[in-house]
N, C-alpha and C positions, 0 to 999 in steps of 0.2 A: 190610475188607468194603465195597465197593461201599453208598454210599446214594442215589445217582442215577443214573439209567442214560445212555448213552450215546444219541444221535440218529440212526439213519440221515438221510441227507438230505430224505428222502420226510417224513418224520416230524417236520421240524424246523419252526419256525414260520415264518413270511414270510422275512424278513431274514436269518435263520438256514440256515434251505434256500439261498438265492443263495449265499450265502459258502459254505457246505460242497459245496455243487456248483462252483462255480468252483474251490474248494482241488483237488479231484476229479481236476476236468481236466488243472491243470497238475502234479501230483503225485501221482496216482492213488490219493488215499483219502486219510483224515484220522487223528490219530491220538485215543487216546482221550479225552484231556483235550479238544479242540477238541470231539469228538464230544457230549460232555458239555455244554462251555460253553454248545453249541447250546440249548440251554433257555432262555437269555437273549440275545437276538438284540444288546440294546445291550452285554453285557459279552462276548461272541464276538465285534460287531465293535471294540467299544475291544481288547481284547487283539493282536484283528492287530494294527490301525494302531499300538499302544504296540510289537508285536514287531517289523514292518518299521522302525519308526524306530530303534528300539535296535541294530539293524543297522548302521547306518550311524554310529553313535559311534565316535570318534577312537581308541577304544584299541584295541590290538593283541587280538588272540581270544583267546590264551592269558591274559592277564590279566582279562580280562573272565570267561572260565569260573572262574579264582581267586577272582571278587568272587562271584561265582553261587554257587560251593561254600561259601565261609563263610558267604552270607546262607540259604541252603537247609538248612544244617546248624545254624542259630539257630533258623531255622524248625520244623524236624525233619519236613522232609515228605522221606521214603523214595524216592517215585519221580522226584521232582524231581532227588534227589543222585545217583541215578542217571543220568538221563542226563545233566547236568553232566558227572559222573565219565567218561563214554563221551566226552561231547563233548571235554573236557578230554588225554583220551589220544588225541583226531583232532589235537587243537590242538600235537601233540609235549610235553604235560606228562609228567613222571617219577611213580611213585608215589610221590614224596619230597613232590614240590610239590601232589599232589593232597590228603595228609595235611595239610601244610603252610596248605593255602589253608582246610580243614576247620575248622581249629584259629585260621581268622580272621589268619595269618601267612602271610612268604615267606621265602626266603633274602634276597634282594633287600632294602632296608629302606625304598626310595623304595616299591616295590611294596607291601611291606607298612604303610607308614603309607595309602596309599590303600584297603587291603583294611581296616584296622581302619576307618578311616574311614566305609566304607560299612557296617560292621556297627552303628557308631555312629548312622547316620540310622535306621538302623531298630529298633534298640535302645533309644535315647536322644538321638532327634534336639534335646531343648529345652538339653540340657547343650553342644551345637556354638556353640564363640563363635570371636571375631577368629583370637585364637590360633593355632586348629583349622585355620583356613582358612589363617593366614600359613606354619603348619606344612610344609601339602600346595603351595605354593608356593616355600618353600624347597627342598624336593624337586626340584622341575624342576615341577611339574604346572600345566596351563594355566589359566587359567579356566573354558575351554570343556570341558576334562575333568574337571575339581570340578566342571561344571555338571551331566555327563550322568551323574554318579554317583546322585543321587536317583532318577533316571529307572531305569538300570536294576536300582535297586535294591528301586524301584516295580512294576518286572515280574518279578522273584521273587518280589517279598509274593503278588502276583495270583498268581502259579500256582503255589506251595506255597501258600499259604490253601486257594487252591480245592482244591486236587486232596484237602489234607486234609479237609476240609468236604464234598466228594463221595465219597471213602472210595479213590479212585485209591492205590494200591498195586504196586509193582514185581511181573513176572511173576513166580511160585517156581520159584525152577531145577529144570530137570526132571531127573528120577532117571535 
């Protein structure tokens, strides 16, 4: 159940209005969670800039939606793992690896010491020592991508929290 409503642009406050009206333009409507954020002009506009930057991180899509599906699924926010899950079958994931990535694993083992990993910062980030780090190294993993792993693991807390805490819920399939 919905506990905050959603913003038209009209509706939104200062800062909030520009951003949902520029989304507007270049992409013709916002979706509900943005709509919502719009309540908070300074966490509407940190979520873009944290979502454009996360954009542009060194790992390949499809593992990236494998780190999203197991942090979303710790989370337990419903409409987050859904679209993951969509995004994840655009990215040519199998239903093998969408379970897989759920379940905080991959086939892969370099992959999936990265996907524990990141369930670990957000789980029990104060337990991550040398080790941990030499571990994902050993792997092949660079620095720069141990680095952007808190980051986007940082923008699934924000939008499973939120969307739980707003009452955002996957549509019910229709009859």
């Amino acid at each position: 159940m919905r506990r905050l409503t959603a913003l038209e642009p009209a509706e939104a406050p200062g800062k909030s209005r520009e951003l949902l009206e520029d989304i507007v333009v270049r992409r013709g409507g916002v979706g509900a969670m943005v709509a919502t954020m719009a309540h908070s002009p300074a966490l509407l506009q940190g979520y873009l800039e944290l979502s454009r930057a996360m954009k542009r991180v060194k790992l390949p899509r499809a593992l990236s939606e494998k780190i999203s599906l197991a942090v979303q699924e710790w989370i337990g926010c419903a409409y987050c793992l859904e679209a993951h899950t969509e995004a994840a079958r655009a990215a040519g994931l199998s239903e093998s690896d969408i379970a897989l990535a759920r379940q905080g694993s991959a086939t892969d083992t370099r992959e999936a010491a990265l996907i524990a990993m990141a369930v670990r910062i957000l789980a029990e980030p104060s337990s991550i020592g040398d080790d941990d780090v030499a571990e994902l190294r050993a792997h092949g993993w660079s620095d720069r991508i141990i680095a952007e792993i808190p980051g986007l693991v940082a923008l699934n807390q924000l939008t499973g929290t939120f969307n739980l805490l707003a009452g955002l819920e996957p549509a019910a399939p229709e009859a």
